[in-house]
N, C-alpha and C positions, 0 to 999 in steps of 0.2 A: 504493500500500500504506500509506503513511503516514496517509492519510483513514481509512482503515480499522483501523489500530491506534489511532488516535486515539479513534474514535468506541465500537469494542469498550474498548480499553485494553490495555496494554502490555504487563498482566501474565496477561489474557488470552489476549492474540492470540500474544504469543512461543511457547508450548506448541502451538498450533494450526496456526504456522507451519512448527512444528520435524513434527510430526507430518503434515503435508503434503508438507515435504520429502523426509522419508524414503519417504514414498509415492513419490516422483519416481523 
């Protein structure tokens, strides 16, 4: 996950993460 926030960005991928989760 780290490559992948890296490569999107932080401030990116944290909202897309958050919103993936909740799908979970």
């Amino acid at each position: 996950m780290c490559g992948i926030v890296g490569y999107i960005g932080d401030r990116e991928a944290f909202p897309i993460l958050i919103k993936g989760l909740q799908r979970l």
